[in-house]
Residue, then its C-alpha position, 0 to 999 in steps of 0.5 A: x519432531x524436535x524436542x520440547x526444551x523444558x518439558x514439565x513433569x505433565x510429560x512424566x505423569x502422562x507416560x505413567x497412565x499410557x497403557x502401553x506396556x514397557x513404553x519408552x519416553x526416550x525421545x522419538x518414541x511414540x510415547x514421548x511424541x504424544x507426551x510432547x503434544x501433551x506439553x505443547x498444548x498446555x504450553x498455549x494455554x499457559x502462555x495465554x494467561x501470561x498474555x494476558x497478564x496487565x492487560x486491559x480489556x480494550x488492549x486484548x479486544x482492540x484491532x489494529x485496522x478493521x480487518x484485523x483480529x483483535x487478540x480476543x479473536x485469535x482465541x476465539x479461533x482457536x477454540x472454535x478451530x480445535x472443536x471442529x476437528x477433534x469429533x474427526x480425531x475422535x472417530x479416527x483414534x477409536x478406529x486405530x490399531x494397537x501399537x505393539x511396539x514404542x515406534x515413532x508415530x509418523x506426520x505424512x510429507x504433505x501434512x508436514x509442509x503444511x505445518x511447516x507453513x502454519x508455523x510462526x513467524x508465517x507468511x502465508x496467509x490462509x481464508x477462514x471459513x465462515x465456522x471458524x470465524x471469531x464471534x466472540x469479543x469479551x477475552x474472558x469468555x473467548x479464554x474460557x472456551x479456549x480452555x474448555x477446548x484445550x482439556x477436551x484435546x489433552x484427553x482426546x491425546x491421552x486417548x490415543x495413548x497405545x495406538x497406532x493413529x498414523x495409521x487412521x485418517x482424518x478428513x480435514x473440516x476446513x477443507x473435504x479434499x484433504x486428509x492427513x492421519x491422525x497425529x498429523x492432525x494433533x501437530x497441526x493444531x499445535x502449530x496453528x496454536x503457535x501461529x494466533x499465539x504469535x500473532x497475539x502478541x505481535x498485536x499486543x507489541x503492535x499496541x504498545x508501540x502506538x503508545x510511545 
């Protein structure tokens, strides 16, 4: 997992509350690894505000085309997307195994080519099934609920602390034939964070240029 450049002190009061006994943060340890996921999905909260800062209403609920998301939706999205999968994460990680050692936590090859082909700039597209669909089209409500989505992941990550959750499963909602553990399962959501966040601001850059 590459390591995050400028991980803020969150990571540091995180690994003190891991329960983990003589845990190691150096990087590539399991504590580090949830510590890291900590970070990023504070990280896509932080710079959801920073989008948003000058904007106007209409600038974050405006579409490029009809088909298109406005910025508004991509959050939506999100929130409800995250909402889905954490009741699944949430039994697997009361299932795992104790940890008996700091090792690295692994993410499964197929889980790992799906990242990789959920990570910004993308060029696979993927259908959205009906649930994760946006609903919501006033940003301030969408960005409230992405927040309530995003504390509820940074404690279901704490709750993982000393356990071995890439030894649990979790089936994936979207789609019942596919399953990946369950660290696989929080790096994917990071990724697919990273993804609408991109694609956030390239619809807000998109915007801008129709205004020169």
């Amino acid at each position: 997992m590459r390591v995050l450049e400028g991980l803020s002190e969150k990571i540091t009061l995180m690994v003190k509350r891991l329960p983990l006994e003589g845990a190691s943060a150096q990087p590539g340890s399991s504590t580090f690894q949830l510590a890291s996921l900590f970070e990023q999905f504070h990280r896509a909260t932080r710079d959801v505000g920073k989008l948003a800062v000058g904007r106007t209403a209409g600038d974050l609920t405006s579409r490029l085309h009809p088909n298109a998301w406005s910025a508004t939706e991509c959050l939506d999205h999100l929130a409800r997307t995250t909402l889905s999968f954490l009741p699944a994460i949430s039994r697997a990680i009361a299932t795992a195994p104790v940890l008996t050692s700091s090792r690295p936590l692994r993410t499964g090859a197929i889980t790992l080519l799906l990242i990789r082909n959920l990570e910004p700039p993308y060029r696979l597209r993927y259908n959205v099934i009906p649930q994760l669909a946006p609903q919501e089209t006033d940003f301030e409500a969408a960005r409230s609920n992405f927040e309530k989505s995003q504390s509820r992941l940074s404690e279901t990550v704490e709750s993982a602390a000393g356990l071995a959750i890439d030894k649990v499963k979790v089936q994936c909602p979207v789609y019942a034939r596919i399953n990946y553990n369950a660290y696989g399962a929080f790096r994917m959501l990071a990724a697919h964070q990273r993804r609408h966040l991109w694609q956030m601001q390239q619809i807000l850059a998109a915007l801008d240029r129709t205004r020169l």
